[in-house]
gemmi code that builds the backbone of each chain (N, CA, C; Angstrom):
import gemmi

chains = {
    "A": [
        ("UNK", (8.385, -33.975, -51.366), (7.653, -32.827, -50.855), (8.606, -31.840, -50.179)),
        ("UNK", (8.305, -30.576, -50.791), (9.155, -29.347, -49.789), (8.247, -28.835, -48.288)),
        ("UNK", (8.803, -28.752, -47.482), (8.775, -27.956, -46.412), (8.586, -26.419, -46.537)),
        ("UNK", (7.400, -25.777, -46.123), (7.625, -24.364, -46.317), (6.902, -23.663, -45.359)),
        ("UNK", (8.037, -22.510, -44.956), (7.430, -21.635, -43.355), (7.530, -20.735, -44.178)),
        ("UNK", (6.495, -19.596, -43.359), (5.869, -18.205, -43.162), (6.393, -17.856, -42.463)),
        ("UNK", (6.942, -16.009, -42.220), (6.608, -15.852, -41.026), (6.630, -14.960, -41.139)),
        ("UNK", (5.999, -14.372, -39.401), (5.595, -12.767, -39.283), (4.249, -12.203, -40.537)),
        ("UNK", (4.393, -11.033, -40.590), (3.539, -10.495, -41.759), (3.098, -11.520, -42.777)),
        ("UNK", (4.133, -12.435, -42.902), (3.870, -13.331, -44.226), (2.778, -14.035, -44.188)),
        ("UNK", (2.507, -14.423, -42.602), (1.906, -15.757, -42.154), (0.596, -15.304, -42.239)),
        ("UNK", (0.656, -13.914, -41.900), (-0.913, -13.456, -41.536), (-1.769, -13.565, -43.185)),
        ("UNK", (-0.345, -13.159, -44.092), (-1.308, -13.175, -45.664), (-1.809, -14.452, -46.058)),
        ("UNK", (-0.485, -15.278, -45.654), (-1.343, -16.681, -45.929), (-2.120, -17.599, -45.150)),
        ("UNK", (-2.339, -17.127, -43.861), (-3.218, -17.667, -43.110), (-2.556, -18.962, -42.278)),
        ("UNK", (-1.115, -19.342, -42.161), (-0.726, -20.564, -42.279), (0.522, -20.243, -41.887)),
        ("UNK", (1.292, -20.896, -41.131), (2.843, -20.641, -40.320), (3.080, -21.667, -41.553)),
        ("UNK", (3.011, -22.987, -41.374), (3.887, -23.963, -42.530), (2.888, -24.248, -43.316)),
        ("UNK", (3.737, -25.115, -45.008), (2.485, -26.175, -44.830), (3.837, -26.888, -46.235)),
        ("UNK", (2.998, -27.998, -46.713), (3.785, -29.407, -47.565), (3.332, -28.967, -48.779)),
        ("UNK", (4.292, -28.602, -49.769), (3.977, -28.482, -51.095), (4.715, -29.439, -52.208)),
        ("UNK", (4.710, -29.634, -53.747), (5.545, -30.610, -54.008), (6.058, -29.837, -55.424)),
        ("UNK", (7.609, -29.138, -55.081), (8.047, -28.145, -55.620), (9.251, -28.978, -55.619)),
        ("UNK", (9.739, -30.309, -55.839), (11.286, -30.779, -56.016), (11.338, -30.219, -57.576)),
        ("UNK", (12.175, -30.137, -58.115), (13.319, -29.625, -59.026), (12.588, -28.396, -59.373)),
        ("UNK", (12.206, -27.550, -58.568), (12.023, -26.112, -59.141), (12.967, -25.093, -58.781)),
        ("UNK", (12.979, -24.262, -59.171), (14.052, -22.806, -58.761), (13.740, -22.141, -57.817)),
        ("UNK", (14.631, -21.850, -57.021), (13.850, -20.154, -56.041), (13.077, -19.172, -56.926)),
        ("UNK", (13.714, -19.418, -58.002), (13.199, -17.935, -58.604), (12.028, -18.818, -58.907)),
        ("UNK", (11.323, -20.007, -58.969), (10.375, -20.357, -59.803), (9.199, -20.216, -58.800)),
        ("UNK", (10.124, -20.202, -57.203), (9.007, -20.364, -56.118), (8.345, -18.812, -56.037)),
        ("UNK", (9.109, -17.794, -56.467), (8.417, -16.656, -56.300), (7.246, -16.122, -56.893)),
        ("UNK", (7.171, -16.728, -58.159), (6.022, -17.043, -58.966), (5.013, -18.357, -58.418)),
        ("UNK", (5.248, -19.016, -57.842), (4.531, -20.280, -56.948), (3.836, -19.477, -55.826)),
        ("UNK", (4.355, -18.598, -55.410), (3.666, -18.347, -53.864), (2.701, -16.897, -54.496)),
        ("UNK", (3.187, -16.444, -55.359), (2.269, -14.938, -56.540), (1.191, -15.676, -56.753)),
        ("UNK", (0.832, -16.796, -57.010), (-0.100, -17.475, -57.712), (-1.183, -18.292, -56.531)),
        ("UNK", (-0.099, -18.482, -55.607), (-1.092, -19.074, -54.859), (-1.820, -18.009, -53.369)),
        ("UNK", (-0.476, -16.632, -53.304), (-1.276, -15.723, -52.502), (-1.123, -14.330, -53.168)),
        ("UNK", (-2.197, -13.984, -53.852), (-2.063, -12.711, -54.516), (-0.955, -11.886, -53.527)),
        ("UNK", (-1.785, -11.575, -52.448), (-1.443, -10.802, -51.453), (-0.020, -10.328, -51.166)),
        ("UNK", (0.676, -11.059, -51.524), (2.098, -11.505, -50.542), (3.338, -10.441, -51.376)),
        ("UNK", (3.472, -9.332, -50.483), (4.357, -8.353, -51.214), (5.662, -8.897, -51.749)),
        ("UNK", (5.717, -9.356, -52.610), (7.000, -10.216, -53.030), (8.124, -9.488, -53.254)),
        ("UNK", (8.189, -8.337, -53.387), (9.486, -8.052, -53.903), (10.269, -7.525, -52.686)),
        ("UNK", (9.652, -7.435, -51.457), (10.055, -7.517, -50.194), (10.654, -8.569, -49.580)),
        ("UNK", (10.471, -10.171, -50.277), (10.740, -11.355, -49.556), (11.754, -11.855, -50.107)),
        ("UNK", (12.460, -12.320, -48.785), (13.434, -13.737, -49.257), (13.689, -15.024, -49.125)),
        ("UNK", (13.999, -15.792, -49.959), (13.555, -16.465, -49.488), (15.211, -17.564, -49.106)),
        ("UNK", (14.866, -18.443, -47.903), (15.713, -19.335, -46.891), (16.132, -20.445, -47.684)),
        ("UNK", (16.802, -21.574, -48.173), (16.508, -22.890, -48.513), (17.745, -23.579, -47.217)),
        ("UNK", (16.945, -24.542, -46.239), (17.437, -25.143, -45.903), (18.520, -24.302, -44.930)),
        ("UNK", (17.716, -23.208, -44.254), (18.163, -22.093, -43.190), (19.543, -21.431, -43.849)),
        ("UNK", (19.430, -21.015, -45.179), (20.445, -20.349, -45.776), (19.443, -19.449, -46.675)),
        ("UNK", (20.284, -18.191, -46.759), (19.445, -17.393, -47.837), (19.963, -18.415, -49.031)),
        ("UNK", (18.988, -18.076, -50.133), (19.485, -19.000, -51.361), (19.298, -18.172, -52.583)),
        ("UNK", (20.215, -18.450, -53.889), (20.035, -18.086, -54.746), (18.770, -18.260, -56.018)),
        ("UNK", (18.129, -17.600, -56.656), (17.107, -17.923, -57.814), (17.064, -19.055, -58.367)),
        ("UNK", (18.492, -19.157, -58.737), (19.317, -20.475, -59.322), (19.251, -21.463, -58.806)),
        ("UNK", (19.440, -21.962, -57.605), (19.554, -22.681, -56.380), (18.068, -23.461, -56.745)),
        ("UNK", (17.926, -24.927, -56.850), (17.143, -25.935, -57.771), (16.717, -26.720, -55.916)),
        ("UNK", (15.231, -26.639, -55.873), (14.641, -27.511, -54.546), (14.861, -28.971, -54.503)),
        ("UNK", (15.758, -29.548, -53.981), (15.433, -31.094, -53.633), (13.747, -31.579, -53.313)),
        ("UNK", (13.564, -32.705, -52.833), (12.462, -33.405, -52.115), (13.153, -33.365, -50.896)),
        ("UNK", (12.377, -32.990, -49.949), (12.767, -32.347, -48.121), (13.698, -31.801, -47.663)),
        ("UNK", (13.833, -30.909, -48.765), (14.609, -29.848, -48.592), (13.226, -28.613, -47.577)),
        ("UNK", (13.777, -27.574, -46.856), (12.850, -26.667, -46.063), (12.972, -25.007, -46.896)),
        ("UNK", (12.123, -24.890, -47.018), (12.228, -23.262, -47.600), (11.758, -22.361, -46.909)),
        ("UNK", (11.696, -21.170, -46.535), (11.571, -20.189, -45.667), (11.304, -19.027, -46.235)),
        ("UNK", (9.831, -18.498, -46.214), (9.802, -17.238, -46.925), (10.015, -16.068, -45.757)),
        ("UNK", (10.876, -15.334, -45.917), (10.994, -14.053, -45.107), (11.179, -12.711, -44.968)),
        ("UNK", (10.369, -12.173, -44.637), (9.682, -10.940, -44.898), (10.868, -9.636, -44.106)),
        ("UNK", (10.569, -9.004, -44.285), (11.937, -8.268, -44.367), (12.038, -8.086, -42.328)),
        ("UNK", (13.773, -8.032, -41.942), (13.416, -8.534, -40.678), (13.919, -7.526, -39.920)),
        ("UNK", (13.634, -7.403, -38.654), (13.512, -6.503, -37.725), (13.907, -6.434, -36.800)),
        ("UNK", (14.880, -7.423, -36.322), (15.665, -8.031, -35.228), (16.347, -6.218, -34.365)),
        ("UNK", (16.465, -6.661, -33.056), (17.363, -5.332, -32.510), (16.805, -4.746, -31.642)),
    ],
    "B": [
        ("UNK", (34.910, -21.770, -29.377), (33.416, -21.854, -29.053), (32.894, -20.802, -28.842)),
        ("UNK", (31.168, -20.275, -29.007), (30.910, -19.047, -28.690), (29.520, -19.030, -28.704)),
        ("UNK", (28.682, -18.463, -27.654), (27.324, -17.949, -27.452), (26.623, -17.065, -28.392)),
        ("UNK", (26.168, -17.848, -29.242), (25.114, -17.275, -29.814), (23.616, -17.662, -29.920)),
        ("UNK", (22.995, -16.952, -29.488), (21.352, -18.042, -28.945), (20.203, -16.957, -29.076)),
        ("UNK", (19.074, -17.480, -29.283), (17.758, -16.865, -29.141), (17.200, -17.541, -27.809)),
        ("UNK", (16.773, -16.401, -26.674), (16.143, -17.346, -25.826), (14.854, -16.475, -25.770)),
        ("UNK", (14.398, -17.565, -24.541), (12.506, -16.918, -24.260), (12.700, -16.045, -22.831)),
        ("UNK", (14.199, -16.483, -22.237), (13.614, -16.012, -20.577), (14.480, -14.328, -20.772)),
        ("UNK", (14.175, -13.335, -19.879), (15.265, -12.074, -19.377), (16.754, -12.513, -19.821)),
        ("UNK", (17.230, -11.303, -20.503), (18.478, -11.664, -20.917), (19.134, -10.967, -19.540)),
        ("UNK", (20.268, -11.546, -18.974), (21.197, -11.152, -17.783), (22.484, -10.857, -18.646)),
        ("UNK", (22.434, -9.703, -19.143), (24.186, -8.966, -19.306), (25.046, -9.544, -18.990)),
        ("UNK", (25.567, -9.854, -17.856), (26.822, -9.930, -17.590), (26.791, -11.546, -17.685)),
        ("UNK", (25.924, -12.270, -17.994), (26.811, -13.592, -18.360), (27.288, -13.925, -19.613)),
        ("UNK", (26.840, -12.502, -20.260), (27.698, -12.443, -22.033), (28.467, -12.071, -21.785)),
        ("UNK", (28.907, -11.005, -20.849), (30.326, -10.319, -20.453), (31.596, -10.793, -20.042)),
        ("UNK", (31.026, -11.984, -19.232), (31.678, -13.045, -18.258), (32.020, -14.023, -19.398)),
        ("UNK", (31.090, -14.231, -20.097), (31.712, -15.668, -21.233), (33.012, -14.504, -22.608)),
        ("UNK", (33.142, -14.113, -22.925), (34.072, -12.997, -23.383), (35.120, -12.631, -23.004)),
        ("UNK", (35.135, -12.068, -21.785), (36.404, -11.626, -20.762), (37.443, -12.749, -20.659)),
        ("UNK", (38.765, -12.176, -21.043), (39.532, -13.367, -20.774), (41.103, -12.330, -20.321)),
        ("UNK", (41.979, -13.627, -20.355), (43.539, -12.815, -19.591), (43.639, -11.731, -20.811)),
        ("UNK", (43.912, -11.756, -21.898), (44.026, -10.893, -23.160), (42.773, -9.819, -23.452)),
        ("UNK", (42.053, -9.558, -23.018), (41.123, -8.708, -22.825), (41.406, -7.095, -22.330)),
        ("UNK", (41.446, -6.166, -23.173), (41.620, -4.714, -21.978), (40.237, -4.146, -21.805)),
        ("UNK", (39.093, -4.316, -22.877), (37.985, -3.745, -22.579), (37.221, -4.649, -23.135)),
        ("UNK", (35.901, -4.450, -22.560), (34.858, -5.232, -22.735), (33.495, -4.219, -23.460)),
        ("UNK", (32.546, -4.226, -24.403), (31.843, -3.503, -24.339), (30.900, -4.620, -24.555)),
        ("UNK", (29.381, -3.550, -23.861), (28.501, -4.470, -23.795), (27.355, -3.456, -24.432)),
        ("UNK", (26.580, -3.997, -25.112), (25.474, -3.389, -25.932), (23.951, -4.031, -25.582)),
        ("UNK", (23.347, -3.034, -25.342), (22.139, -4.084, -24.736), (20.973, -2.860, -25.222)),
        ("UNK", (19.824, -3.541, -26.224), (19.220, -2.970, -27.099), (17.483, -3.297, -26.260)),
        ("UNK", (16.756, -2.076, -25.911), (15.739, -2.841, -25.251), (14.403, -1.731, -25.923)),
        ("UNK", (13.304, -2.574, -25.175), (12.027, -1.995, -25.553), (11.343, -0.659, -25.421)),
        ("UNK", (11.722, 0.417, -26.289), (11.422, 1.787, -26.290), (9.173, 1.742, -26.176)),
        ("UNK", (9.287, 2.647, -25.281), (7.566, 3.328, -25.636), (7.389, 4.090, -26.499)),
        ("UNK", (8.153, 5.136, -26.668), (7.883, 5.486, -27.770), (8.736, 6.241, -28.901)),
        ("UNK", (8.044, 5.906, -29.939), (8.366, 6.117, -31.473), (8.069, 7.023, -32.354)),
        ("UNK", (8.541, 8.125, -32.601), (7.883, 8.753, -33.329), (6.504, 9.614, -33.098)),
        ("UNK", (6.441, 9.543, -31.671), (4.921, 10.247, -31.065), (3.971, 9.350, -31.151)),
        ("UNK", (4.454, 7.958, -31.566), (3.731, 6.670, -31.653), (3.788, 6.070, -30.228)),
        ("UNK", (2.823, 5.434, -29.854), (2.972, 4.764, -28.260), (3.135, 3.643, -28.366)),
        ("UNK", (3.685, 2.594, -27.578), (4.084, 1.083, -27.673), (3.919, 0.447, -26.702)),
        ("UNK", (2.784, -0.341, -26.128), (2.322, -1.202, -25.146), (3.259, -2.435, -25.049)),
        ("UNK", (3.705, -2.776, -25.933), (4.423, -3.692, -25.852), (5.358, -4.555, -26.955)),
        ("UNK", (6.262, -5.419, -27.047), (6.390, -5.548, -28.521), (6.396, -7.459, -28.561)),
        ("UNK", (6.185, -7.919, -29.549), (6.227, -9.183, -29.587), (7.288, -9.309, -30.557)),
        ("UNK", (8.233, -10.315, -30.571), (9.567, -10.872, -31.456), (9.176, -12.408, -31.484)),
        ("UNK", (9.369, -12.280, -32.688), (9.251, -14.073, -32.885), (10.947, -14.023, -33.863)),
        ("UNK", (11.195, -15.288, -34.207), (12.697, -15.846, -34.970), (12.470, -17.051, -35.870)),
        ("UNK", (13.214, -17.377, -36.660), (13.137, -18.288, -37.346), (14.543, -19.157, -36.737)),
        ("UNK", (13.992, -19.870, -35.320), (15.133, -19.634, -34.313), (16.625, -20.694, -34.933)),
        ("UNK", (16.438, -21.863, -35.812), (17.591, -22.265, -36.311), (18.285, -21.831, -37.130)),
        ("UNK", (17.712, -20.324, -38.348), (18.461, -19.778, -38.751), (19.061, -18.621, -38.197)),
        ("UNK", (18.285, -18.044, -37.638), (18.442, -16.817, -36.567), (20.079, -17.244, -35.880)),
        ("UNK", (20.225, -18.274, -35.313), (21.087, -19.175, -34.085), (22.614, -18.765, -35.155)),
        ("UNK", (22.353, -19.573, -36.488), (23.814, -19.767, -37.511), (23.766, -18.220, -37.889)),
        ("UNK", (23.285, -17.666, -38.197), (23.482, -16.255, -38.740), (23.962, -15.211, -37.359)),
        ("UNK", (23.827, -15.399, -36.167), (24.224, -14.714, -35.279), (25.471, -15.339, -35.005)),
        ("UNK", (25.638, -16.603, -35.567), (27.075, -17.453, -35.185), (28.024, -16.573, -35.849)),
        ("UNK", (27.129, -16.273, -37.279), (27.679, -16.418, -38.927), (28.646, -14.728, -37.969)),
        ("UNK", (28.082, -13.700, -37.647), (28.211, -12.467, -37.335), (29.614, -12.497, -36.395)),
        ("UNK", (29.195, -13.406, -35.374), (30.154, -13.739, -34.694), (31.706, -13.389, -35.500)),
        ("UNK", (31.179, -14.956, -36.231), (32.890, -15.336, -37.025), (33.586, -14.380, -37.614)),
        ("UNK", (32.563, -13.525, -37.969), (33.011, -12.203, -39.433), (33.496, -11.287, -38.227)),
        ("UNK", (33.192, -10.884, -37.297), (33.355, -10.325, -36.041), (35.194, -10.610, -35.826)),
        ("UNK", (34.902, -11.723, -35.672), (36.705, -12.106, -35.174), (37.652, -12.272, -36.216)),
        ("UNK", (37.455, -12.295, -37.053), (37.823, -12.081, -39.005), (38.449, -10.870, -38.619)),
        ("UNK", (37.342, -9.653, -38.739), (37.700, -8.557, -39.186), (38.456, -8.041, -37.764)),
        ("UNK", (38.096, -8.340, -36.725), (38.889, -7.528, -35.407), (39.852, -8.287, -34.876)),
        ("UNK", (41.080, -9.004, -35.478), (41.704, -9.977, -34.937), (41.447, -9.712, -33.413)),
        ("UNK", (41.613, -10.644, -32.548), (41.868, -10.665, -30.913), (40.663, -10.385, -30.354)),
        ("UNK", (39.477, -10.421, -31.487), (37.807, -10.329, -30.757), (37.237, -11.365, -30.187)),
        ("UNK", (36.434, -11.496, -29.255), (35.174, -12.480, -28.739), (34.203, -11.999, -28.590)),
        ("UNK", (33.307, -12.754, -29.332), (32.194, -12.320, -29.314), (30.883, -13.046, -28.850)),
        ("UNK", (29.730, -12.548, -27.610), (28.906, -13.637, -27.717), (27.441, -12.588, -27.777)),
        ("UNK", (25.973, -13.249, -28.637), (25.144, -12.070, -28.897), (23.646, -13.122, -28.629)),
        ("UNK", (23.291, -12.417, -27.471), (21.457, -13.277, -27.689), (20.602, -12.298, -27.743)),
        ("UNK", (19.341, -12.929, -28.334), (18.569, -11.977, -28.353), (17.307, -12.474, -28.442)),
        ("UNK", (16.037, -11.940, -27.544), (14.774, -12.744, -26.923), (13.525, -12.402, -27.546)),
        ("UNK", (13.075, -13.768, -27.627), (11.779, -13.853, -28.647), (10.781, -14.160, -26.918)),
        ("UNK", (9.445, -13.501, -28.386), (8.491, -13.821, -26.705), (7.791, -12.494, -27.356)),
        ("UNK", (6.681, -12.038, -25.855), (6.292, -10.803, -25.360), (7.019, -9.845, -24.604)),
        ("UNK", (7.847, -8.616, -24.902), (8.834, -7.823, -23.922), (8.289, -7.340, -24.023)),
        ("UNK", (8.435, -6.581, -22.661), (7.392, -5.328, -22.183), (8.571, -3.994, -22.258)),
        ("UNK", (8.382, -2.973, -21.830), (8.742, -1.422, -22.295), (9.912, -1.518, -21.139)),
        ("UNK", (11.395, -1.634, -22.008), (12.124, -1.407, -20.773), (13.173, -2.810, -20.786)),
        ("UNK", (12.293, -4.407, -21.261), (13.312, -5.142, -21.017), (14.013, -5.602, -22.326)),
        ("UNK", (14.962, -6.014, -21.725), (16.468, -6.109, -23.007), (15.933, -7.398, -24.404)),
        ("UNK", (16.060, -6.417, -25.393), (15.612, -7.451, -26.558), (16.649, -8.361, -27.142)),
        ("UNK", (18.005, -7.723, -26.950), (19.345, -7.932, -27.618), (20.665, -7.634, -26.813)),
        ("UNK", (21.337, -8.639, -26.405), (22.482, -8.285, -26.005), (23.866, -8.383, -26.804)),
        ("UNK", (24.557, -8.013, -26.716), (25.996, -8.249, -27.794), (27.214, -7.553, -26.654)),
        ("UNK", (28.208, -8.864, -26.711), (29.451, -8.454, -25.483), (30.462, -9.218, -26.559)),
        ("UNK", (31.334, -7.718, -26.904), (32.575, -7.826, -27.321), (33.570, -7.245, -26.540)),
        ("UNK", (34.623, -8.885, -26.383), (36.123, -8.303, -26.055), (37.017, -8.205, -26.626)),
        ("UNK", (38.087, -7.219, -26.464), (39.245, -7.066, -27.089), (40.384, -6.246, -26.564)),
        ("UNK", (41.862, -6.875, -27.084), (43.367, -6.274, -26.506), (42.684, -4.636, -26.119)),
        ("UNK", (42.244, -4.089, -26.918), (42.212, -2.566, -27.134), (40.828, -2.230, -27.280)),
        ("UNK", (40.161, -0.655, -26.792), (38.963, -0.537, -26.535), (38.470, -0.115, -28.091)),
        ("UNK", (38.791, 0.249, -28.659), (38.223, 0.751, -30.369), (38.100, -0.094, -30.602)),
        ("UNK", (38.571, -1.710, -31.075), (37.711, -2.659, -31.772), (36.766, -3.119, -31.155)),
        ("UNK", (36.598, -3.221, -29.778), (35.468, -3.610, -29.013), (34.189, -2.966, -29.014)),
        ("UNK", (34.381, -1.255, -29.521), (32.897, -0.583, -29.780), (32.857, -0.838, -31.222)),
        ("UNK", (33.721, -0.624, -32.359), (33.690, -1.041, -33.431), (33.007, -2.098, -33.910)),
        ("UNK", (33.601, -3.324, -33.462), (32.851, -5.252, -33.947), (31.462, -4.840, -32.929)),
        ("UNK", (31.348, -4.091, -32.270), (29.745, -4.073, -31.282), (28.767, -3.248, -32.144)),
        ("UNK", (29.397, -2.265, -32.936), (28.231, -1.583, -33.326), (27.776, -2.563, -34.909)),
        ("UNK", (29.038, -2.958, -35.545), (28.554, -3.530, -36.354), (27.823, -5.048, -35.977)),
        ("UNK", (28.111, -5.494, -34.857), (27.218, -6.720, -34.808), (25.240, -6.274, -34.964)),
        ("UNK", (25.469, -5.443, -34.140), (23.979, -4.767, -34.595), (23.064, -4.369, -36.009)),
        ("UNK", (23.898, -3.594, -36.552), (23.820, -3.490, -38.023), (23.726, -5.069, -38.795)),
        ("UNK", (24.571, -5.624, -38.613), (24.545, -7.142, -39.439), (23.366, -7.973, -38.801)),
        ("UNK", (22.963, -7.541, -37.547), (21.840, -8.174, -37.178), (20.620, -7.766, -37.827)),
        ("UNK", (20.567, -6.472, -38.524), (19.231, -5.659, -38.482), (19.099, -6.237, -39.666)),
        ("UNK", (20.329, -6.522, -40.626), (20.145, -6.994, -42.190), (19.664, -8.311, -42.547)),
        ("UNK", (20.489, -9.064, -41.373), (20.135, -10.764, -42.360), (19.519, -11.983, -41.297)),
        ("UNK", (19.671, -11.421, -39.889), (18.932, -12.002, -38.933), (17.893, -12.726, -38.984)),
        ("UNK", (17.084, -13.553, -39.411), (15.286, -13.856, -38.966), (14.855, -13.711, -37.940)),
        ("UNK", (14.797, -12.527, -37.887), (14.074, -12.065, -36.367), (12.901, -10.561, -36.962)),
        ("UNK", (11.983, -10.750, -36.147), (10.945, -9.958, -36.526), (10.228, -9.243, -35.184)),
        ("UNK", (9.397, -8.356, -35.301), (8.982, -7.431, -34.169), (7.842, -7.261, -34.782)),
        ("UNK", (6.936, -7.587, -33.702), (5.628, -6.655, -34.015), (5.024, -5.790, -33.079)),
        ("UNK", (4.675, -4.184, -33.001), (4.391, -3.536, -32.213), (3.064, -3.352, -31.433)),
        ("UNK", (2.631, -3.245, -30.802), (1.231, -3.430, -30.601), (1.227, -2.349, -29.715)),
        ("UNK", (0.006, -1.475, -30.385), (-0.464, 0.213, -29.761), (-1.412, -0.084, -29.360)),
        ("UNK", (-2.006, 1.201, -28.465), (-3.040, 1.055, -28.171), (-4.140, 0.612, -28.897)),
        ("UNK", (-4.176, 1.493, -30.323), (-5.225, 1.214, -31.380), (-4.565, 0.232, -33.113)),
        ("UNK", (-3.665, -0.301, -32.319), (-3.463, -1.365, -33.443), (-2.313, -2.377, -33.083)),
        ("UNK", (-1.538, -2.783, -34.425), (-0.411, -3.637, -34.781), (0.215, -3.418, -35.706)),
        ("UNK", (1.419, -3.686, -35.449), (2.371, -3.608, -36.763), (3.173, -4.595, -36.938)),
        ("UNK", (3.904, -5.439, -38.152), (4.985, -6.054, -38.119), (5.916, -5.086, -38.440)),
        ("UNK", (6.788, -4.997, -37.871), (7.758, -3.665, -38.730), (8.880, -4.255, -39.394)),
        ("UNK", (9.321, -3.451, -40.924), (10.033, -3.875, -41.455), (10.580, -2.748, -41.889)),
        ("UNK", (10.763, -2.992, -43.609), (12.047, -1.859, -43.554), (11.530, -0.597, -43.728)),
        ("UNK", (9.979, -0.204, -44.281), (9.245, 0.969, -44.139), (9.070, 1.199, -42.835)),
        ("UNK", (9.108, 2.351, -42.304), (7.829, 2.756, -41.248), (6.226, 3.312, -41.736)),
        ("UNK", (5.521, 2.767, -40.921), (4.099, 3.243, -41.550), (3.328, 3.833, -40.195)),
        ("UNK", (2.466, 4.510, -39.988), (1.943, 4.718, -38.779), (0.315, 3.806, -38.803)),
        ("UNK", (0.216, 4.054, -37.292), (-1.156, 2.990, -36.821), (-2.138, 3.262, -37.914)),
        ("UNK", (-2.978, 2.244, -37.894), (-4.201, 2.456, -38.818), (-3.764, 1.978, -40.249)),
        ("UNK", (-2.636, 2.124, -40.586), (-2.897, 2.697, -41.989), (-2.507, 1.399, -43.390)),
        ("UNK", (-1.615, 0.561, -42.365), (-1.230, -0.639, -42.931), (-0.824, -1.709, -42.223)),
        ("UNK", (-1.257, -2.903, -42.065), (-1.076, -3.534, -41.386), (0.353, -4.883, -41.364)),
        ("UNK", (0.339, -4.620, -43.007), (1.902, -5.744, -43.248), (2.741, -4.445, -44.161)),
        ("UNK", (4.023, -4.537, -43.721), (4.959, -3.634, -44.609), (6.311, -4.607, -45.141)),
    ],
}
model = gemmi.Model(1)
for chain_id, residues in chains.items():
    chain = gemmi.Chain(chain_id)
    for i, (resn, *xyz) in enumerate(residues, 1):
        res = gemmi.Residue()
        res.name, res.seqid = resn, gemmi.SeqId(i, " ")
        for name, pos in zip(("N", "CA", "C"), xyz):
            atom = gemmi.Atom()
            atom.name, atom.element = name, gemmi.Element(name[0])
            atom.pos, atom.b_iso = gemmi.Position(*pos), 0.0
            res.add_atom(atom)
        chain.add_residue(res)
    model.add_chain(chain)
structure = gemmi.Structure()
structure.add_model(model)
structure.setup_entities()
């Protein structure tokens, strides 16, 4: 099972700060289509996404408890 | 070693200043980024910051390192506070030292910039008659609520 946080704006679309999904050997790029499907809503081409508190590449393949992080464009300052 | 942290309480300046300063030091600059009212003829009651505080922590480290990379003879230490800040208190501090005063405003302004890009840190504004998360659009009250 992957680990997966929201946050900010993100959280409010999906209603949900974390939650347990079971996405081992998929792609980043495969999760962007995973989260399209499961929240219309979610301005995607705005997000990036974290694996394991690193930005990560498309390419970049999910372990089992590995943590993913969707994040919405940020605002720090 | 070097201070880089997200905290919850008042950031105090000068103990970033103080951890920095050393015998090799000629100037110190200190950058301290705080809660504006207003924006754009927009009003701001207050702002809320949340972090994605273990990546937030390595990526302000990450800034650090690139910091003393590019400015040989830099130190650098940068926090910056999640929570509710009210109009006025410090959201972000950043204290760079160095032999000479140009790399010290130099590695300071860019620590900011590198913060605004890859940081997990987020702001949301709260007006009188709404909320915002703000990101890389600006939008005004009313009109959208996620950007």
């Amino acid at each position: 099972m992957i680990k997966l946080y929201y946050f900010a704006g993100l959280r409010e679309v999906t209603g949900k700060a974390e939650e347990m999904a079971d996405l081992a050997g998929q792609t980043v790029g495969d999760l962007y289509n995973w989260i399209t499907d499961q929240y219309p809503a979610v301005p995607i081409s705005s997000v990036r996404i974290a694996l394991n508190e690193e930005y990560a590449l498309p390419t970049d393949v999910v372990q089992d408890g590995d943590v993913i992080a969707f994040i919405p464009p940020v605002s720090g300052g | 070693m070097s201070v880089f942290e997200i905290v919850t309480e008042p950031i105090v300046p000068q103990t970033y200043a103080d951890y920095v300063l050393r015998p090799e030091a000629g100037a110190v600059t200190v950058f301290t980024g705080h809660v504006r009212e207003w924006t754009e003829g927009v009003r701001t009651l207050y702002l809320a910051y949340e972090a994605y505080v273990p990546m937030a922590q390595k990526k302000l480290a990450e800034i650090g390192r690139e910091i003393e990379e590019k400015w040989i003879g830099t130190k650098v230490a940068i926090a910056h506070r999640i929570g509710e800040l009210q109009i006025g208190d410090i959201a972000v501090v950043i204290a760079v030292s160095s032999p000479h005063r140009s790399d010290a405003y130099e590695a300071n302004e860019y620590a900011i910039e590198r913060i605004k890009e890859i940081v997990p840190i987020w702001k949301q504004e709260i007006w009188e008659d709404g909320t915002q998360w703000v990101g890389n659009q600006r939008k005004k009250p009313k009109e959208i609520i996620y950007d």
